[in-house]
C-alpha positions as CSV (number, residue, x, y, z in Angstrom):
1,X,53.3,100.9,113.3
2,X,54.4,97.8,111.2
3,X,56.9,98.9,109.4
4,X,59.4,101.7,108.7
5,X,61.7,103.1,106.0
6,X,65.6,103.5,106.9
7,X,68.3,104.1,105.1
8,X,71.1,101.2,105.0
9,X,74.5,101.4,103.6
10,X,75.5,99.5,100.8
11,X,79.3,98.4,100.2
12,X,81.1,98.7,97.0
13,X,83.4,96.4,95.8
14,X,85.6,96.1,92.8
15,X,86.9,93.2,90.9
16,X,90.6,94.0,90.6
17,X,91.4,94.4,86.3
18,X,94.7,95.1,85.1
19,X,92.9,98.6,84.2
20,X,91.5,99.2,87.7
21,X,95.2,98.3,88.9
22,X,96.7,101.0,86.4
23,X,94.2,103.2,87.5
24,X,94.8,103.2,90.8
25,X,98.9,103.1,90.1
26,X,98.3,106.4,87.7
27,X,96.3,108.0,90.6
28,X,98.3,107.4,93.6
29,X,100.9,108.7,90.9
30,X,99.5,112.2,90.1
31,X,98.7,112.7,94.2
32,X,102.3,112.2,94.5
33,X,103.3,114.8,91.8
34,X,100.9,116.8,93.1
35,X,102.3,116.5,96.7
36,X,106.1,117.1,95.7
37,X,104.7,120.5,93.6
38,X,102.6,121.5,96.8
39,X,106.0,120.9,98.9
40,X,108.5,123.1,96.6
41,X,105.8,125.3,96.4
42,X,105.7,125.8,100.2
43,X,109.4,125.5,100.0
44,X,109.2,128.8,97.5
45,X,107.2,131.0,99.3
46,X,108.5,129.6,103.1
47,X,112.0,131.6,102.1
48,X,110.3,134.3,100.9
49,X,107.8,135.2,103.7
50,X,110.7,134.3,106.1
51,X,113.0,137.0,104.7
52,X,110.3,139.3,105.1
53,X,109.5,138.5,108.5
54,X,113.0,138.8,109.2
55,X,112.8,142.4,108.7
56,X,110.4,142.9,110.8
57,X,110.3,140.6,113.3
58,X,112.1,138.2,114.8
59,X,109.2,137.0,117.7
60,X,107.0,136.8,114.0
61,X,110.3,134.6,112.3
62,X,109.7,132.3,114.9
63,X,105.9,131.7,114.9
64,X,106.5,131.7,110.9
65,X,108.8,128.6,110.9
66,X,107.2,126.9,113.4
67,X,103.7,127.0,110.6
68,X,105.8,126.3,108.4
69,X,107.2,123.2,109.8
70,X,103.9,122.7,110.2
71,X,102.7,122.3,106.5
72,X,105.9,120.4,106.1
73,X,104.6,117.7,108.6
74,X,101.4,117.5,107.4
75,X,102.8,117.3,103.6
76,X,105.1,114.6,104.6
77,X,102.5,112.3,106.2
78,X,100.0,113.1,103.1
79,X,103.1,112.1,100.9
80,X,103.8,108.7,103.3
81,X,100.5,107.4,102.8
82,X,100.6,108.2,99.1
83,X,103.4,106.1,98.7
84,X,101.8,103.6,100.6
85,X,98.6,103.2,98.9
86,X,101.0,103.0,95.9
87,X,102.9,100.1,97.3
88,X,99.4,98.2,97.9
89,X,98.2,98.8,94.2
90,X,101.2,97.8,93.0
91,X,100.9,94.1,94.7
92,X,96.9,93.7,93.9
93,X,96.1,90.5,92.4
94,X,93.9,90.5,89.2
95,X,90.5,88.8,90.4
96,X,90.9,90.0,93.9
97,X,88.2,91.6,95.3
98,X,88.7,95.8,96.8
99,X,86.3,97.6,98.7
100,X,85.7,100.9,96.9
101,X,83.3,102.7,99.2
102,X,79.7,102.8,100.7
103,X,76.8,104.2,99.2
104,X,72.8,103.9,100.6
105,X,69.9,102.3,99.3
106,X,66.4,103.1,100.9
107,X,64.6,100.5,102.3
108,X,61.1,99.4,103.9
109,X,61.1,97.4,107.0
110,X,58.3,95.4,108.6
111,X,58.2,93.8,111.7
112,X,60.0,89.8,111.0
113,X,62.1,91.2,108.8
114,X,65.8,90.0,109.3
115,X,67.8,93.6,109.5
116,X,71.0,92.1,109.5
117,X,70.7,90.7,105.8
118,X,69.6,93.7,104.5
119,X,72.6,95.3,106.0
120,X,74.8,92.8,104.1
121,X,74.2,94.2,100.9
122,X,77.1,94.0,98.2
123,X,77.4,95.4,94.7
124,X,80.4,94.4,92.8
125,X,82.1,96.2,89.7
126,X,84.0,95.2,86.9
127,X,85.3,98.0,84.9
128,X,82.7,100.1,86.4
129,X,79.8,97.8,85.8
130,X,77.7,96.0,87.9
131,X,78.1,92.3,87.5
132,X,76.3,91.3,90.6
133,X,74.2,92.7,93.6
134,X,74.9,90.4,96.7
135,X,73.3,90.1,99.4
C-alpha cells in the first residue's frame, strides 16, 4: 500500500472586524442574560421546593440545599467565564487574527508526502468569507 486517506483537521481563523467584535460582545451578552434568568429562576423554584421539603423532611431539606448549592456553583462559574470572554472581546484589536474552531478536510496520502504540512492547514474569514486558505 502506497498511500492512504485520513482525515486532518483544519483550523479556523477569523480576521477580527468591528462586526465580528460586536458580535461576539452581543453574544457573550445574551449568555449572560441568559445566565442571570437561569439563576433567579433556580432562585424561584429553590424556595419553593425547599418549603416543601420542609414539610416533609428535614434529612430531604438537607440533601435539597446541598443540589441546590450545587447549581448555584456551577451557574456562577458558567457566569465567571462569561464575563471573561466578555472582557477579551471587549480588548480585540481590529485586524487581529482569532481562532474560531477546527473543522476536517479528507485527504490522500502517499508515501514522501510531508504530513506535517498538511496538518498546517489554515482558512481565514472575514465577515464569514474565506479570504485565504493557508497552508
Amino acid at each position: 500500500m502506497d498511500q492512504i486517506t485520513l482525515r486532518v483537521p483544519v483550523t479556523v481563523k477569523s480576521k477580527v472586524t468591528q462586526e465580528l467584535k460586536d458580535k461576539i460582545i452581543k453574544n457573550t451578552d445574551q449568555a449572560l442574560s441568559d445566565i442571570d434568568r437561569e439563576t433567579q429562576n433556580l432562585e424561584f423554584q429553590a424556595k419553593r421546593m425547599m418549603t416543601e421539603q420542609a414539610k416533609i423532611d428535614a434529612q430531604g431539606l438537607i440533601t435539597l440545599r446541598a443540589k441546590v448549592e450545587e447549581q448555584k456553583q456551577r451557574l456562577a462559574a458558567t457566569k465567571a467565564k462569561a464575563t471573561q470572554d466578555r472582557e477579551e472581546a471587549e480588548q480585540l484589536t481590529i485586524g487581529s487574527e482569532i481562532r474560531q474552531g477546527t473543522l476536517e478536510q479528507t485527504v490522500i496520502v502517499k508515501v514522501g508526502d510531508d504530513l506535517g504540512k498538511l496538518m498546517g492547514t489554515e482558512i481565514l474569514l472575514e465577515d464569514d468569507k474565506i479570504v485565504s486558505i493557508r497552508q
